[in-house]
Backbone as CSV, one residue per row, in Angstrom:
resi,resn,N_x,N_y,N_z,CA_x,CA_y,CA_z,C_x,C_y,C_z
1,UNK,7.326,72.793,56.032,7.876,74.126,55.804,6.734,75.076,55.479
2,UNK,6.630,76.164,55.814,5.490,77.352,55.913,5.895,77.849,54.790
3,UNK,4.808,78.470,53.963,4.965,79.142,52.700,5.259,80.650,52.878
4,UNK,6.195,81.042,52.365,6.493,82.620,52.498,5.491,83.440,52.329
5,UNK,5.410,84.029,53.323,4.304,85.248,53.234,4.286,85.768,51.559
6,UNK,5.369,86.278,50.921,5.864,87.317,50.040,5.223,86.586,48.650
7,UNK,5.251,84.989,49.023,4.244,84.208,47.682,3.180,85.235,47.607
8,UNK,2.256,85.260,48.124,0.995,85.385,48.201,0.430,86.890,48.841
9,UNK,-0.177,87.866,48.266,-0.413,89.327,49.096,-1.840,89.244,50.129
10,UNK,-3.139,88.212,49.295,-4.158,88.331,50.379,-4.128,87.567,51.547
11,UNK,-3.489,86.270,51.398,-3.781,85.352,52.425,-3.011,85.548,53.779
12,UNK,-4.026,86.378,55.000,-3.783,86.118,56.224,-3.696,87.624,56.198
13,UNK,-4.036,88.588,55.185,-4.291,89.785,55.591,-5.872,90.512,55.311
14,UNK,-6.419,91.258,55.769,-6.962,92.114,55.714,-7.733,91.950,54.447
15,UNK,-8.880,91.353,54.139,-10.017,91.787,52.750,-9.855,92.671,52.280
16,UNK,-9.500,93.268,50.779,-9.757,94.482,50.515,-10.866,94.279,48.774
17,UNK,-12.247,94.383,49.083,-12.876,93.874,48.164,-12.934,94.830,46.836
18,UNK,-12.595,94.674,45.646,-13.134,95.325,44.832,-14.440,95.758,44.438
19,UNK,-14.854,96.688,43.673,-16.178,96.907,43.291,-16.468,96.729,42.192
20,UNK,-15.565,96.492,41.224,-15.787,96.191,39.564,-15.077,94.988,39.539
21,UNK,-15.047,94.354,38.308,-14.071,93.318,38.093,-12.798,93.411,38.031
22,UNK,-12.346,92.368,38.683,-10.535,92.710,38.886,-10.152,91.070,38.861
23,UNK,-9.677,91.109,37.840,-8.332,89.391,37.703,-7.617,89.795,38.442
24,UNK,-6.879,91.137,38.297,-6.124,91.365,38.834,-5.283,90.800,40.133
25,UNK,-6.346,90.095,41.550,-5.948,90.254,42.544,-6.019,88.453,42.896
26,UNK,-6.037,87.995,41.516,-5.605,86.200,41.527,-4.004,86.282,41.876
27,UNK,-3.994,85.439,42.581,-2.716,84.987,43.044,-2.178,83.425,42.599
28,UNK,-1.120,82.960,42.456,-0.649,81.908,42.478,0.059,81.475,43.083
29,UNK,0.407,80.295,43.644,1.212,79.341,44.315,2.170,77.913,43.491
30,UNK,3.259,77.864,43.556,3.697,76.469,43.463,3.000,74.885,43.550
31,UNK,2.437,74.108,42.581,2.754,73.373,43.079,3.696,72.113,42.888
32,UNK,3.424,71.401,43.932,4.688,70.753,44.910,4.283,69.173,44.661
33,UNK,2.786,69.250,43.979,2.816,67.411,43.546,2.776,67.378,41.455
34,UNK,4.079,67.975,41.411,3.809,67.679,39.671,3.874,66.720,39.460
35,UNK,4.588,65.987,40.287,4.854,64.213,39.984,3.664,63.284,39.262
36,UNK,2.454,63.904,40.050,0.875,63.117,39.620,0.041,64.004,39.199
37,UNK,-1.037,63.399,38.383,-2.460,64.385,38.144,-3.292,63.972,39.205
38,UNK,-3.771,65.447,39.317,-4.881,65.455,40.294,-5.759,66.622,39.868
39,UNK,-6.993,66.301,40.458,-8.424,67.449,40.792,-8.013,68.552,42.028
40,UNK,-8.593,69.508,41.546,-8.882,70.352,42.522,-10.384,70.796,42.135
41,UNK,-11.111,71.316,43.273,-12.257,71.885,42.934,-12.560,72.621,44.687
42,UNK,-13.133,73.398,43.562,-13.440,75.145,44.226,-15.443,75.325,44.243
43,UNK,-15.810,75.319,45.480,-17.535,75.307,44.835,-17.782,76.755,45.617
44,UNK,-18.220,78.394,44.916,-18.626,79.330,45.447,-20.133,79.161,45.339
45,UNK,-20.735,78.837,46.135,-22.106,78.414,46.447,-22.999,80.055,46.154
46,UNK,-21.797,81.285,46.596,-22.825,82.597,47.165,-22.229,83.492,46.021
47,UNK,-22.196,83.183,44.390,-21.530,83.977,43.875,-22.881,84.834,43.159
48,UNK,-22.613,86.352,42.987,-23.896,87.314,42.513,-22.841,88.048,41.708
49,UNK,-23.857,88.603,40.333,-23.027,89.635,39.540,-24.877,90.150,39.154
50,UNK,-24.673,91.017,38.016,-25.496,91.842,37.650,-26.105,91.180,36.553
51,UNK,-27.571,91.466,35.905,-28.008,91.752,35.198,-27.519,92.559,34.057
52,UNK,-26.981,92.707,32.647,-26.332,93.667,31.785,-27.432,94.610,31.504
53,UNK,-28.955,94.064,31.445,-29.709,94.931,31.239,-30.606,95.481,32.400
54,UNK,-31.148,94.782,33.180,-31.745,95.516,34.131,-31.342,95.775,35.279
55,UNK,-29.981,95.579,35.703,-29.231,95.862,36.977,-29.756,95.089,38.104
56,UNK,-30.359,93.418,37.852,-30.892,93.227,38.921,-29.851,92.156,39.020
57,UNK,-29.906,91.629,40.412,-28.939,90.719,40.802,-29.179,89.066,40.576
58,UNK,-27.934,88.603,39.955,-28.287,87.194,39.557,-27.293,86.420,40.827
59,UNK,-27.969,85.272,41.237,-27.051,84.410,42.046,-26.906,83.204,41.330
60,UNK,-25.737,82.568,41.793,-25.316,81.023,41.065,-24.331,80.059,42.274
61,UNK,-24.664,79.183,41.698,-23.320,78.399,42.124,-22.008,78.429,41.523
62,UNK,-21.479,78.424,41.651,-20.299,77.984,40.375,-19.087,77.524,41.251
63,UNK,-18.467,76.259,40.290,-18.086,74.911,40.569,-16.360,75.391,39.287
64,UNK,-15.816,75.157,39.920,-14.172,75.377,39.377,-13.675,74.068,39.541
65,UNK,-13.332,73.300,38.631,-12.367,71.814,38.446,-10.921,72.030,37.478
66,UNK,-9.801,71.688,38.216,-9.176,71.819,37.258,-8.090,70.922,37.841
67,UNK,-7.112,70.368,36.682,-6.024,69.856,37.090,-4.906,70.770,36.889
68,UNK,-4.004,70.567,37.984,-2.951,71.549,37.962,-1.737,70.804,36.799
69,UNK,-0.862,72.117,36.842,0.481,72.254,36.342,1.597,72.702,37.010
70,UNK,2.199,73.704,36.603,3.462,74.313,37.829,2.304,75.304,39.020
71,UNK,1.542,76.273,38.537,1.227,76.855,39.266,-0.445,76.687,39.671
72,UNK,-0.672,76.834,40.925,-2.558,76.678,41.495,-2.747,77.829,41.699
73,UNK,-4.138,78.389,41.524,-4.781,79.232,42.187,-4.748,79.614,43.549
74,UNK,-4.538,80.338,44.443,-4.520,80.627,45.565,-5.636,81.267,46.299
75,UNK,-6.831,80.460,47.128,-8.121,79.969,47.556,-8.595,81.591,47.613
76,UNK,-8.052,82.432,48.793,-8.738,83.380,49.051,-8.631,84.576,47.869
77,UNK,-7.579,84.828,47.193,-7.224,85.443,45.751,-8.693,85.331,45.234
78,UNK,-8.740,83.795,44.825,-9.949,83.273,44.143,-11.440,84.152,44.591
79,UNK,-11.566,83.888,46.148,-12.733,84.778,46.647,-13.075,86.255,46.120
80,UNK,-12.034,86.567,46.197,-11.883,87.996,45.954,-12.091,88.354,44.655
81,UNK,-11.568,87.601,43.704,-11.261,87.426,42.475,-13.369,87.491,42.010
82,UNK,-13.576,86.301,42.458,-15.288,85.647,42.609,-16.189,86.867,42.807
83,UNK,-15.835,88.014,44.071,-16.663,88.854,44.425,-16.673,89.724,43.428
84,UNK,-15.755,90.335,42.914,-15.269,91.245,41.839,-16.646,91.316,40.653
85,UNK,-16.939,89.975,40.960,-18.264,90.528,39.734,-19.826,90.903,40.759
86,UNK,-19.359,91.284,41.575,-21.068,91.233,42.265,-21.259,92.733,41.550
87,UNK,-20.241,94.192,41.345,-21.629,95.080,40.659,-21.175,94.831,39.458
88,UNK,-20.318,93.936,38.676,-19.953,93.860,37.370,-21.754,93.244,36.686
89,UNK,-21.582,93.639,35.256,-22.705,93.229,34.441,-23.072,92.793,33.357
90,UNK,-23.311,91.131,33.558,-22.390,90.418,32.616,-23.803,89.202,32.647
91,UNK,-24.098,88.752,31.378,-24.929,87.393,31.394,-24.391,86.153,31.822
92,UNK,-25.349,85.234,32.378,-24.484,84.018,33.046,-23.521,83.297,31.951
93,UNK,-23.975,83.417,30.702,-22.595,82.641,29.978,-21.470,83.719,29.909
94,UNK,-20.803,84.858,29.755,-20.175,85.643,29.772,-19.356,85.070,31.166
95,UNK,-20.012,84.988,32.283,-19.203,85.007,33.677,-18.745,83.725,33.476
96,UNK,-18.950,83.046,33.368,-18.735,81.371,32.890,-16.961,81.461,32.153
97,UNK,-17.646,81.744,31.345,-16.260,81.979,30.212,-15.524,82.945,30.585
98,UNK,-15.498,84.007,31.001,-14.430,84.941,31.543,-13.741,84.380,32.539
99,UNK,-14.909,83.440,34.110,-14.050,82.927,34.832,-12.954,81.975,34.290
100,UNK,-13.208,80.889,33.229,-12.437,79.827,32.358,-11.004,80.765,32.095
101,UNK,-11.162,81.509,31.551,-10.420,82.235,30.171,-9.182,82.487,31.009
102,UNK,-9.811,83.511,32.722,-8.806,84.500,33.269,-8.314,83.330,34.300
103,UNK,-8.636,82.437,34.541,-7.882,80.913,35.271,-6.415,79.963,34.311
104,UNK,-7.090,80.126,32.864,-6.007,79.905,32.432,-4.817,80.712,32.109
105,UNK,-5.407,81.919,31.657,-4.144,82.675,31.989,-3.515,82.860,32.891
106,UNK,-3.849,82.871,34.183,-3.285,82.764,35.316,-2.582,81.636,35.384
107,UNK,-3.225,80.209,35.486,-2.374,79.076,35.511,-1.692,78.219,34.577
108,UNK,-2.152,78.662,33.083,-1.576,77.376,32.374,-1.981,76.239,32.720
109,UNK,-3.236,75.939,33.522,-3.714,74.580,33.672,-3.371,73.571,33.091
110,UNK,-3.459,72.288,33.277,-3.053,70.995,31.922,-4.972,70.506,31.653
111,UNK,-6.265,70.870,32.729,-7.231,70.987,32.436,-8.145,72.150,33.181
112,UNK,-8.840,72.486,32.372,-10.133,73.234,33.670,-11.490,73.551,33.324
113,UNK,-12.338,73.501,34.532,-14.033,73.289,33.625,-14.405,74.295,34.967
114,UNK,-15.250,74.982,33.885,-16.377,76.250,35.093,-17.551,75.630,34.629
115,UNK,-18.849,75.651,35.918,-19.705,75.516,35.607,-20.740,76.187,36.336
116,UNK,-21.819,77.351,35.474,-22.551,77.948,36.653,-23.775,77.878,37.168
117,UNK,-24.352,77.254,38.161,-25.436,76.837,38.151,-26.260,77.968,38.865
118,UNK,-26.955,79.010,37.706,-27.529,79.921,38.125,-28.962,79.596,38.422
119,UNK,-29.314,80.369,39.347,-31.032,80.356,40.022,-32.109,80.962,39.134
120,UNK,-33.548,80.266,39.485,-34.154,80.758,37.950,-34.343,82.378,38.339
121,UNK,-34.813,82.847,37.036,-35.008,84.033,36.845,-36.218,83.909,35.860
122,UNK,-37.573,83.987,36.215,-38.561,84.349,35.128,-38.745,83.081,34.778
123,UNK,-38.613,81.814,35.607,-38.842,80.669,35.613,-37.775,79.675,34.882
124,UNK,-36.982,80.132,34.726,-35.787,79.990,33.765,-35.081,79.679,34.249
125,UNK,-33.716,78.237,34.508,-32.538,78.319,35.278,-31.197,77.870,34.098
126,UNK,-30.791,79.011,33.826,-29.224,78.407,33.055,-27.901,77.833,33.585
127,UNK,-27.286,77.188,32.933,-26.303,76.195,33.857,-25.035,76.482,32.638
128,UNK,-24.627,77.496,32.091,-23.307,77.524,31.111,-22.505,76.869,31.743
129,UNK,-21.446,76.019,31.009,-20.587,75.245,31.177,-19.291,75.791,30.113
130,UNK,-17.972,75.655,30.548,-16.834,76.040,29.697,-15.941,75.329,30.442
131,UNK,-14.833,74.701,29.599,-13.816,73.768,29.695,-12.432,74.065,28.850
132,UNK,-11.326,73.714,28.961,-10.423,73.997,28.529,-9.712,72.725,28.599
133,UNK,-8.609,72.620,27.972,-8.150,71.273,27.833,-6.409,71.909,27.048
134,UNK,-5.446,71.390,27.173,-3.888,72.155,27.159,-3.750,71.343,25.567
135,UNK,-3.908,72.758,24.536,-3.869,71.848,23.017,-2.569,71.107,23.005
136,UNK,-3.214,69.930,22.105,-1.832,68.869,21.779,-1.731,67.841,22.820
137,UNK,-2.605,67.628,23.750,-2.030,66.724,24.893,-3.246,66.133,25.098
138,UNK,-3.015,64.924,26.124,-4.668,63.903,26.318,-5.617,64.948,26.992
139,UNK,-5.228,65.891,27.643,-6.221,67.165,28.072,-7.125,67.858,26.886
140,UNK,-6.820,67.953,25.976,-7.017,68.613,24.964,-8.204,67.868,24.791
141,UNK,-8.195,66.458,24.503,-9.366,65.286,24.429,-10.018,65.279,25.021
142,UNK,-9.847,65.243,26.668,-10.416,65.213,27.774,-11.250,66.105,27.395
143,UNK,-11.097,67.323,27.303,-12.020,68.558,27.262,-13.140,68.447,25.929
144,UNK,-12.738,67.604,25.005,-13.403,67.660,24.239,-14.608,66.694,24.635
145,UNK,-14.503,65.556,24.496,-15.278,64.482,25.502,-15.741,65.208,26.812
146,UNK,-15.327,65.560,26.916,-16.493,66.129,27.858,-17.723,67.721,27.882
147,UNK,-16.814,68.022,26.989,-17.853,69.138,26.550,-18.759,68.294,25.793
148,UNK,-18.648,67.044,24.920,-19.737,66.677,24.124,-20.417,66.387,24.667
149,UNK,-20.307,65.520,25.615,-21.155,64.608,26.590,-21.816,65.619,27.925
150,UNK,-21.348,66.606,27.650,-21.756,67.503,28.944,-23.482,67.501,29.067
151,UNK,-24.025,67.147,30.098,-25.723,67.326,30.360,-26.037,68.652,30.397
């Protein structure tokens, strides 16, 4: 069965990119295997935002894991969502944690981990990491154990 257009506003139309940051244009979808836990993961290899102080451009990887609940992220939303910070101006842990923060509000995840593996700058390469875990439940643990143990 094909998913109703009316779910979803970007997918299969027309890019319309923001220029500042926008959650706004995350979308969600159903899903349809609550029965089991599972991974999803999202890798934006080409993600750029700003410098807060010198307006110069930072690039990263950044790596989205999360296990679902009722609702997933919806892929191209996400893109869009991702680009939203290219003139935003924000330090690599800031983007880290904002991406975390505005995923769970969106989904209610039962887990989710951002991780950004930014390029050096001044010989320097930072890798912020942020995780979430659904308080009260083995997620909650999960997240903890693994933030400790995180490299």
């Amino acid at each position: 069965m094909s998913r109703k257009r009316e779910e979803v506003k970007a997918l299969g139309r027309e890019s319309v990119y923001s220029q500042t940051y926008n959650p706004d244009v995350l979308e969600t979808f159903e899903n349809k295997h609550r029965d089991n836990d599972y991974w999803v993961r999202f890798n934006c290899p080409e993600f750029t935002t700003l410098c807060p102080i010198t307006g110069q451009p930072d690039f990263a990887e950044i790596r989205i894991c999360y296990v679902p609940d009722v609702k997933m992220v919806e892929s191209k939303s996400l893109k869009l969502y991702l680009f939203s910070f290219r003139n935003n101006g924000d330090f690599h842990e800031d983007c880290v944690n904002l991406i975390m923060k505005d995923l769970v509000k969106l989904m209610d995840p039962k887990y989710l981990e951002v991780t950004g593996f930014f390029t050096p700058r001044g010989g320097i390469s930072i890798y912020p990491y942020a995780n979430y875990g659904r308080p009260g439940t083995k997620w909650e643990k999960l997240a903890e154990e693994r933030l400790f143990k995180h490299e």
